[in-house]
C-alpha positions in Angstrom: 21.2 52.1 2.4 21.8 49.4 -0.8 23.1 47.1 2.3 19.7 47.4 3.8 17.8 47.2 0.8 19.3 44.0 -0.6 19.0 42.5 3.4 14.8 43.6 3.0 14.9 41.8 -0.8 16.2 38.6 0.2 14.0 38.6 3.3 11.3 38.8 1.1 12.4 36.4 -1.4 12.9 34.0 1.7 9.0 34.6 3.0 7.8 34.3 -0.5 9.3 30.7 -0.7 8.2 29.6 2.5 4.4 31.1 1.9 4.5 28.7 -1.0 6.0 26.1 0.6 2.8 26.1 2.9 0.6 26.7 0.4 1.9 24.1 -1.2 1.2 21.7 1.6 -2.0 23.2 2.2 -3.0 22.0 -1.2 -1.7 18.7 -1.0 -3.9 17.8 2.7 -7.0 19.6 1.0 -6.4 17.1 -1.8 -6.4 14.0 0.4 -9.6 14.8 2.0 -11.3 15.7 -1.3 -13.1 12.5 -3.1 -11.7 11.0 -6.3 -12.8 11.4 -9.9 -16.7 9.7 -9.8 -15.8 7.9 -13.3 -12.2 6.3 -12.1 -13.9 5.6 -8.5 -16.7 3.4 -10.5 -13.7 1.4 -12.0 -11.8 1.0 -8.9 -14.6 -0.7 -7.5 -15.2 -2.7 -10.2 -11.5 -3.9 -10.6 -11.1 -4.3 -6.6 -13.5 -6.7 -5.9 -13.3 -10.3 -4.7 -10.5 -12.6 -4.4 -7.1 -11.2 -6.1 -3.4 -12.9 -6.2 -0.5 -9.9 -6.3 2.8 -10.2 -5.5 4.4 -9.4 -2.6 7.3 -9.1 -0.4 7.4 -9.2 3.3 10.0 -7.4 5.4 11.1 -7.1 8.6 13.1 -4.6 9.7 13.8 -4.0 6.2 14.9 -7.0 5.5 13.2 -9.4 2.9 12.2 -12.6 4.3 10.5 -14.1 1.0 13.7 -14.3 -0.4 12.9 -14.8 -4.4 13.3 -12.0 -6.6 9.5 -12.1 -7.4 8.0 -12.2 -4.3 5.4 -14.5 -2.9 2.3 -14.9 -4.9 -0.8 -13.6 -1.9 -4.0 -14.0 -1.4 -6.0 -10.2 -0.7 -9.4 -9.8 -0.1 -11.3 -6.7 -1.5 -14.9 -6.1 -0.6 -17.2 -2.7 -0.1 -18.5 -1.8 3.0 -20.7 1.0 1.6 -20.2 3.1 -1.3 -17.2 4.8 -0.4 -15.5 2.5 2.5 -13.4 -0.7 0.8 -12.0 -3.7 3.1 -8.9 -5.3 2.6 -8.0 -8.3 4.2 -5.6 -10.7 4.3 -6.3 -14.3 6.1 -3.3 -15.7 7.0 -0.2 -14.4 5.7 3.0 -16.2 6.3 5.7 -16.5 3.8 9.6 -17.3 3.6 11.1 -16.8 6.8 8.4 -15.1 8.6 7.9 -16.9 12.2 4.9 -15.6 12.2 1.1 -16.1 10.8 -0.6 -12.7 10.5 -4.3 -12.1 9.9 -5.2 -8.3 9.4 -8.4 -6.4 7.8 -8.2 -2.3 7.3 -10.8 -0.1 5.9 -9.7 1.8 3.2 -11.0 5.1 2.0 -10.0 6.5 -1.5 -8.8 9.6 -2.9 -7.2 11.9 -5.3 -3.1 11.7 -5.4 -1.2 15.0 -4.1 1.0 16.9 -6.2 4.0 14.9 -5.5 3.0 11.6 -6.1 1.5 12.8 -9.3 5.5 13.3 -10.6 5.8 9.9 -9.2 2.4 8.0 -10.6 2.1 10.1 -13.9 -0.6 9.5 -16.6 -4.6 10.0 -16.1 -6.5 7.0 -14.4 -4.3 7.1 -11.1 -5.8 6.8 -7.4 -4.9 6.9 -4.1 -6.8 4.7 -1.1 -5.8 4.8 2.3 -6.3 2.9 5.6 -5.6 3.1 9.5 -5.6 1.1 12.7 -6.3 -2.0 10.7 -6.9 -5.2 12.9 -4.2 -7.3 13.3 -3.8 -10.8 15.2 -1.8 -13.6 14.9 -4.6 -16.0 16.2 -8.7 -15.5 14.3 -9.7 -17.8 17.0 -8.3 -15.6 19.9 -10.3 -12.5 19.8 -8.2 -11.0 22.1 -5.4 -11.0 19.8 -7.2 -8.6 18.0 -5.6 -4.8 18.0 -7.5 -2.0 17.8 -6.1 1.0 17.3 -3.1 -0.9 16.5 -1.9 1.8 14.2 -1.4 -0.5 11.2 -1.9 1.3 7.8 -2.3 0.9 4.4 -1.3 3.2 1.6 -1.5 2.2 -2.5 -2.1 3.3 -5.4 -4.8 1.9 -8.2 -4.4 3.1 -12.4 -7.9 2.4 -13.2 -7.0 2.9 -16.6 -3.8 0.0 -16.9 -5.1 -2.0 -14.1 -2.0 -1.0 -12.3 -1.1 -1.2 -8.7 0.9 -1.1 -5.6 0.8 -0.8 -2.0 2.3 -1.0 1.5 0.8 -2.8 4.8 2.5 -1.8 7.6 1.2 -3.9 10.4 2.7 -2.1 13.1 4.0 -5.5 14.9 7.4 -6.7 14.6 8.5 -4.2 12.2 6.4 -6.7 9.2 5.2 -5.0 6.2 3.5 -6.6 3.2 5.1 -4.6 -0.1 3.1 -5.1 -3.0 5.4 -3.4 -5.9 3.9 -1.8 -8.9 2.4 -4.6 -11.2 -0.7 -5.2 -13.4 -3.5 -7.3 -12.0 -4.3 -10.3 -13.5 -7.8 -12.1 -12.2 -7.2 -15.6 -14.5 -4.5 -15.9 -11.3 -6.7 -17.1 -8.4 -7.5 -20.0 -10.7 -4.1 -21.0 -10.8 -3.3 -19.5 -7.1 -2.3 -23.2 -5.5 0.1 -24.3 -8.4 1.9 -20.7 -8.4 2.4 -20.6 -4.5 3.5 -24.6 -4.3 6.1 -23.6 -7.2 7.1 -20.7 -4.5 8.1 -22.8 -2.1 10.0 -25.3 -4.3 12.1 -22.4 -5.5 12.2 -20.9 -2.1 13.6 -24.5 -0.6 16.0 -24.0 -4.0 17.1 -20.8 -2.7 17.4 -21.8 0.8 19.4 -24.9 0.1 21.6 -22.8 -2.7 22.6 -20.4 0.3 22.7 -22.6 3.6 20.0 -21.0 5.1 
C-alpha cells in the first residue's frame, strides 16, 4: 500500500513538473507575439535609424573568417517600413576570407524578451526584434539571385536604455552568418567609417602575413 502510494506521489510530482514545463513554454511563445513596451519601442526607433557601423564577425561553418580579434567594422542599414515593421540591410558584405559578396535585406518585427533571455540580457530597457526569409543574393544587378523564402533570419537584441546591442544574420547560404557581439553604438562612427575599415585591412594583411595565410 505505502509502495503504491509513494509510486502515485512521484507520478504526480513528475506531471506537476512537466505541466510547468509547458506552461512555461506557453508563456514564453505568448510573449514573442505580444508587442514591446510603447516607451522603449519609441527609443528603438529613434536609435535604429539610418546608416550605423557595428562590429562584426563573419563565420562559416563556424569558423571566423575576419580573423582580428575585433571584428570587421560593417556598414547596416536601418529604416521603418511602417510603424511597427524595421528593415535591415546590408549592401555588400565581404570581409577577411569570405569568397563571397553578400547583399541581404530582412524585415524585422520587435518584441518583448522571453523569460530565458531575460537571465541572459538582465536590466530594464532590453528588446528583442526578429526577422525571416530575408533576401539574399550575391549579385543586386541579377534579380534572379534574389531568394525568397530563403530562410535567412535575424535575431538581436536592442538596450534602449545603454544603447546596447547584438545580433545574428544567418543567411542560410554557405553556412555565412554575420555575428554582431554585444557592444554600444556609437553614431560619430560612420564619419570615420572609411579610415576604420582601411586600418582593418592593413591589420588583417598583418595578421595574414604573421600566420602564412
Amino acid at each position: 500500500m505505502m509502495k503504491k502510494f509513494v509510486t502515485n506521489i512521484s507520478l504526480f510530482c513528475l506531471i506537476a513538473v512537466l505541466f510547468a514545463g509547458f506552461s512555461s513554454c506557453s508563456s514564453d511563445e505568448n510573449l514573442e507575439q505580444k508587442d514591446p513596451i510603447e516607451e522603449y519601442f519609441n527609443e528603438a526607433k529613434n536609435i535604429l535609424n539610418g546608416e550605423i557601423i557595428l562590429s562584426t564577425k563573419a563565420t562559416m561553418s563556424g569558423v571566423d573568417k575576419t580573423l582580428l580579434p575585433n571584428g570587421c567594422p560593417t556598414k547596416f542599414s536601418f529604416d521603418w517600413v511602417n510603424d511597427k515593421t524595421m528593415k535591415l540591410s546590408l549592401d555588400g558584405f565581404t570581409v577577411g576570407n569570405m569568397p563571397l559578396t553578400i547583399y541581404f535585406l530582412c524585415q524585422c518585427k520587435f518584441m518583448q524578451l522571453n523569460s530565458w533571455e531575460k537571465d541572459e540580457y538582465k536590466g530594464d530597457g532590453w528588446l528583442k526584434f526578429k526577422g525571416k526569409d530575408g533576401q539574399v543574393t550575391g549579385n543586386p544587378k541579377d534579380q534572379s539571385g534574389i531568394e525568397k523564402g530563403s530562410g535567412a533570419t535575424v535575431i538581436g537584441y536592442l538596450n534602449v536604455k545603454t544603447h546596447e546591442i547584438n545580433f545574428i544574420v544567418n543567411y542560410n547560404m554557405m553556412n555565412v552568418r554575420s555575428e554582431c557581439f554585444l557592444q554600444t553604438i556609437d553614431k560619430n562612427r560612420i564619419n570615420n567609417y572609411e579610415a576604420e575599415f582601411a586600418q582593418y585591412e592593413k591589420d588583417l594583411a598583418a595578421y595574414k602575413k604573421e600566420h602564412g595565410l
